[in-house]
N, C-alpha and C positions, 0 to 999 in steps of 0.2 A: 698594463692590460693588453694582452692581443687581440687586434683586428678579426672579424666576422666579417664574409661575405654573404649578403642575404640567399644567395643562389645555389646551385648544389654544383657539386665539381662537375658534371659536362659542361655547366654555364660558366664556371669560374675560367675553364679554358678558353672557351669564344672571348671571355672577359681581356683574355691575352691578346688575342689575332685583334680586340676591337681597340685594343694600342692604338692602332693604326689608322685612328679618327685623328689622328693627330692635333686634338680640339684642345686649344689651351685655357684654358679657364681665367675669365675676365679678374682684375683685382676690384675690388675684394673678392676672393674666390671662397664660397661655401663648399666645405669638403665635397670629395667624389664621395666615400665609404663611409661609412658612420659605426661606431664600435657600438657593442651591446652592452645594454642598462642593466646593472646586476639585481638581482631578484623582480619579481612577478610572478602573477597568477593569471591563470584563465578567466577568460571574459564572458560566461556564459551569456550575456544579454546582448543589449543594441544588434539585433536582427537584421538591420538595413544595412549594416556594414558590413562589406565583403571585401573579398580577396580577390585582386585583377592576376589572372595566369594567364602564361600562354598554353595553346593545347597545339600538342605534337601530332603533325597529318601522319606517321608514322605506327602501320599494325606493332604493335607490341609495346607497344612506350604507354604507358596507363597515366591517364588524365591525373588522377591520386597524386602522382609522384610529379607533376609540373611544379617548379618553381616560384613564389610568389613575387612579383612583379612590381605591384602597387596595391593601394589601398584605395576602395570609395565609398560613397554613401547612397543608398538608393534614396532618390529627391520623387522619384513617379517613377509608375510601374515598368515604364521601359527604358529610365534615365538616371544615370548612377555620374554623380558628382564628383572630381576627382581631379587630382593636378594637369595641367596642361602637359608638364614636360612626361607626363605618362600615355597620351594619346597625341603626342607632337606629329608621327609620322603615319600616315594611311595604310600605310603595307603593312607595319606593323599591329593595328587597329584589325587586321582581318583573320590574327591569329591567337586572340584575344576570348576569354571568356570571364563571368564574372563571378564565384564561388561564395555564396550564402548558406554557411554550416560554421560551430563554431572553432572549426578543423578541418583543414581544406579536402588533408589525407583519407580522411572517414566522409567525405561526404559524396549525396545521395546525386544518384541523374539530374535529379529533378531542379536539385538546390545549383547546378551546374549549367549557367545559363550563357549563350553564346553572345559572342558583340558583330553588330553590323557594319558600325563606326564609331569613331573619335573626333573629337571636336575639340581644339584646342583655343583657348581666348584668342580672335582677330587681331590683340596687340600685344600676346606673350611672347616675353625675350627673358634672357637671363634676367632671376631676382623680378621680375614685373610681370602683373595680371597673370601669375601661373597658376589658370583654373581652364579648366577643361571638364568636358563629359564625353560618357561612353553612353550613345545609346543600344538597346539591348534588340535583341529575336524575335523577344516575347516577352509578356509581362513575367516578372519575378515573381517568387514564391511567398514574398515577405511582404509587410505593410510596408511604405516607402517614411521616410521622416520628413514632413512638411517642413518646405525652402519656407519659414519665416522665422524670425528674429529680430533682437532690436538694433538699433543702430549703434556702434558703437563709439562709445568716447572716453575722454583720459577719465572718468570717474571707473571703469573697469582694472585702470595699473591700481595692481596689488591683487586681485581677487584672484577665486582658485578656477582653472578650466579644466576639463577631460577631456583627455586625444585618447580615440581607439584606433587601432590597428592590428593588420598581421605580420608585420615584420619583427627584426631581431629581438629574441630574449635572451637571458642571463647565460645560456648554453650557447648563443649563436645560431640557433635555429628559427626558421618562419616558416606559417603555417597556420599559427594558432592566434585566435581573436582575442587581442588583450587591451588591458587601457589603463590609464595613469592620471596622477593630478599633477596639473602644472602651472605654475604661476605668471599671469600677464603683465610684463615689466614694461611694454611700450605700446601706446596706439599712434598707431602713422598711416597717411594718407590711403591709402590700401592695401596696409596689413598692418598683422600684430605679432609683438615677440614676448617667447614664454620662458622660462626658467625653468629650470627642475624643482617637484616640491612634491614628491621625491620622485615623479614620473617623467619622464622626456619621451621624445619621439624618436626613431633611430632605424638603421638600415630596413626597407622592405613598407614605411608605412606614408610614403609621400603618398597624398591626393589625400587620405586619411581626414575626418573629422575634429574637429576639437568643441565642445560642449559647453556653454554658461548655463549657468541654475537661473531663470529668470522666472519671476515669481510662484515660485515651487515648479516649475517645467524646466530640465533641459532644453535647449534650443540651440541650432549648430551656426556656430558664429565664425567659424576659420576652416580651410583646408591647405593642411601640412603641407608646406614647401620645400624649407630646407633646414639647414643647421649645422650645428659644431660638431667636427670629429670624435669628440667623447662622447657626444649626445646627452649635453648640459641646457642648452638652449636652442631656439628652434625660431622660427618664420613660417607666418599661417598667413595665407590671404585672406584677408576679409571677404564675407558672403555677401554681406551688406552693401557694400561697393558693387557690387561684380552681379549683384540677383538680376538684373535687367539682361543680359548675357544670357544668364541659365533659363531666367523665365521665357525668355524669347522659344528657346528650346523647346521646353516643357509646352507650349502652345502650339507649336507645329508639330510635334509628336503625337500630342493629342488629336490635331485634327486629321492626320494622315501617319498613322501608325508604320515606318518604311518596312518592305515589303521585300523578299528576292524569288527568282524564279524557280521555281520547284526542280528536287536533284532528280537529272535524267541521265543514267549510264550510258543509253543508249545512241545520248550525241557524243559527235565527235569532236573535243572543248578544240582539236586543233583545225577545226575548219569552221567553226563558231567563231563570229568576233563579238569585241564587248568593247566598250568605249572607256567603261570605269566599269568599279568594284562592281556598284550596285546592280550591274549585268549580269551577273553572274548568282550562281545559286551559294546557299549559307555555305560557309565550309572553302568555297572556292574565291578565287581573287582574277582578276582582270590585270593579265603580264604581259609587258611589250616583249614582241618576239625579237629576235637578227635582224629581220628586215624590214622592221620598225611597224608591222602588223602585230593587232593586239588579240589574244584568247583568255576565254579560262584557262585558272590552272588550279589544283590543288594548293591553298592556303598556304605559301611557304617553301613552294615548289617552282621548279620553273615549268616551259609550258609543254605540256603533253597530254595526251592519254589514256584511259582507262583500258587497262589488258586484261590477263583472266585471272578468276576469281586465284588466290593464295593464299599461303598457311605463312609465309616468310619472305623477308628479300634473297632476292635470287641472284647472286653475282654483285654485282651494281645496279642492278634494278631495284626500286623500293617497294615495299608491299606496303601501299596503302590505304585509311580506313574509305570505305564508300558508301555509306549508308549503316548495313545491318552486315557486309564482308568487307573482306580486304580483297585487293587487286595491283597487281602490279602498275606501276606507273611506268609509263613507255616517254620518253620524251617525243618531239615533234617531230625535230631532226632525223629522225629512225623510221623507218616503215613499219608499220604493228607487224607483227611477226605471227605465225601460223601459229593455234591454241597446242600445247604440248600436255598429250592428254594421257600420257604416264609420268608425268613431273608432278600432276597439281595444279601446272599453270605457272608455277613456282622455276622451274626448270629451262627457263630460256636465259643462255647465259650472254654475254655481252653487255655493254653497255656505257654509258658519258660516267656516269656516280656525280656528275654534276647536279644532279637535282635535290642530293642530302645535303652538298655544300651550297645550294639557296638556302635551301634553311635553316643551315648552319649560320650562313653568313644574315640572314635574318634577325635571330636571334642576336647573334653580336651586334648589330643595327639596334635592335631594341637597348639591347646595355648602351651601348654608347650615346645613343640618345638618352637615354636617361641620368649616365654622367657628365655630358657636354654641360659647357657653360656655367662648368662649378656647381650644379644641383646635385645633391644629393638622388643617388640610384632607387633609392628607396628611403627617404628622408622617416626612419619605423618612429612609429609612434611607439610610446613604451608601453612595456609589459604593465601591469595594476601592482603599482611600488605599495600601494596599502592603502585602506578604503580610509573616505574622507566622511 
């Protein structure tokens, strides 16, 4: 069977340059890549489950066509439950949204909700406490699945579980919400391992859910970790461990819903400072500069800018999204340059092209944090091998 990568070939390239994490994976090492589970179905239901992407600062690149990333569960309206090694680093955390449709490709504005931050368990390492959340912009479009469930123990080895997700199916493709049944062979100290029966989890569906029937009710008792290369058997962290973590969360979100400063074109993010992220307005990130002075900058970008409105990038300059247009992004480095008002705006040519290789080399930060330390990049939950 050939190897699947959850990502589409622009990412499968960064996949290459992020070689060069040179991160060796501890023994026992859980694959990096996980192969796709042959047959499934679409998952038209479990609504709280989404699809983690990243979304490109880039005019022309359509959110549709982003890569699925991870998998999570909306726990409350602005907190979506989900592997640690998928919100491990901050900078990646601000290029982040979280996709509630049962098809990422077809889905609506609405269902396409942006992330603020990432929170990864205070004692997650390789293989331990990898649970994390994303909280979100705004409440979600969906009812959220309430964090309760029972406690588990060895009276669960043997019973049947469901893991949803959007990562790999039978074709190697992610995208589409599917789920499977899988068999719980071990409870251990804070986590459980599942078998294929005939569902597994597999590239694209780490942070992902896993499901017990508890007295006629689903109830979510694991989030997908990692697993075997063929995507036979899998590693869920227990909820039930870990809910004092998450509820902590859920309790301060609630009482202070976090908040960013409303998008103004009209400042100049390169004479703006920001201390952190949350300085800065949605969309945008808090980048140290050269000389160790911090500003906005577009999500993914280095720091610069807002030039004139454009149709395209212009040279090495990047046309990017600003609201309701696109705009050139001018790095900081450079003096804004005179409006060129038979180009478009589009027509000022010169430039670093360093600011597409930020977010190039962003991107490959994300991969490779996500295959560091032997985790699975996307530990996908499987396709729905056959209803139980």
């Amino acid at each position: 069977m050939r190897l699947h990568h959850p990502m589409g070939p622009a990412v499968v390239l960064l996949l290459v340059a992020a070689g060069a994490c040179g991160v060796v994976p501890p023994a026992p090492a859980p694959a990096v890549e996980r192969q796709a589970v042959v047959g499934g179905v679409l998952e038209p239901g479990y609504p709280a489950v989404g699809a983690i992407v990243p979304v490109s600062p880039l005019c022309g690149e359509l959110d549709e066509a982003s890569p699925v990333s991870c998998t999570g569960t909306l726990v409350a309206p602005r907190v979506v439950l989900t592997a640690a090694h998928c919100v491990e680093n901050a900078d990646v955390s601000q290029v982040l949204s979280v996709v509630f449709a049962p098809e990422t490709a077809r889905a609506l504005t609405a269902e396409r909700v942006r992330v603020i931050e990432g929170r990864p368990h205070p004692a997650w390492r390789a293989g331990e406490n990898d649970i994390g959340v994303l909280i979100l912009a705004e409440d979600a479009p969906v009812a959220p699945v309430p964090l309760v469930g029972p406690v588990l123990s060895a009276d669960v080895v043997g019973r049947t579980t469901r893991v949803v997700g959007f990562g790999l199916d039978d074709q190697g493709k992610t995208g589409n919400r599917r789920s499977g049944t899988a068999r719980v062979t071990a409870v251990k100290e804070g986590s459980f391992t599942i078998s294929v029966a005939p569902g597994m989890s597999c590239g694209g569906d780490s942070g992902g859910p896993s499901f017990l029937d508890v007295d006629g009710a689903e109830r979510i008792i694991g989030v997908t970790s990692y697993g075997d290369l063929a995507c036979t058997r899998g590693t869920n962290m227990r909820v039930d461990v870990h809910a004092a973590f998450v509820q902590a969360i859920l309790d301060e979100v609630a009482r202070a819903p976090p908040t960013r400063p409303p998008f103004d074109l009209r400042v100049d993010a390169c004479t703006a400072q920001c201390q952190g992220h949350a300085d800065c307005p949605l969309g945008m990130a808090c980048v140290t500069r050269p000389g160790g002075e911090k500003s906005c900058a577009v999500a993914g970008l280095e720091a610069g800018r807002f030039g004139e409105v454009c149709t395209g990038s212009d040279g090495d300059r990047l046309c990017v999204k600003a609201g309701e247009a696109c705009r050139l992004w001018l790095p900081c480095a450079e003096p804004e340059p005179e409006p060129d008002v038979t180009g478009g705006g589009c027509a000022v040519a010169r430039g670093s092209g360093s600011a597409a290789g930020t977010f190039a080399a962003l991107l490959a930060l994300a991969a490779c944090l996500h295959g560091r330390r032997g985790l699975a990049s996307a530990t996908s939950i499987p396709a729905r091998l056959g209803a139980r």
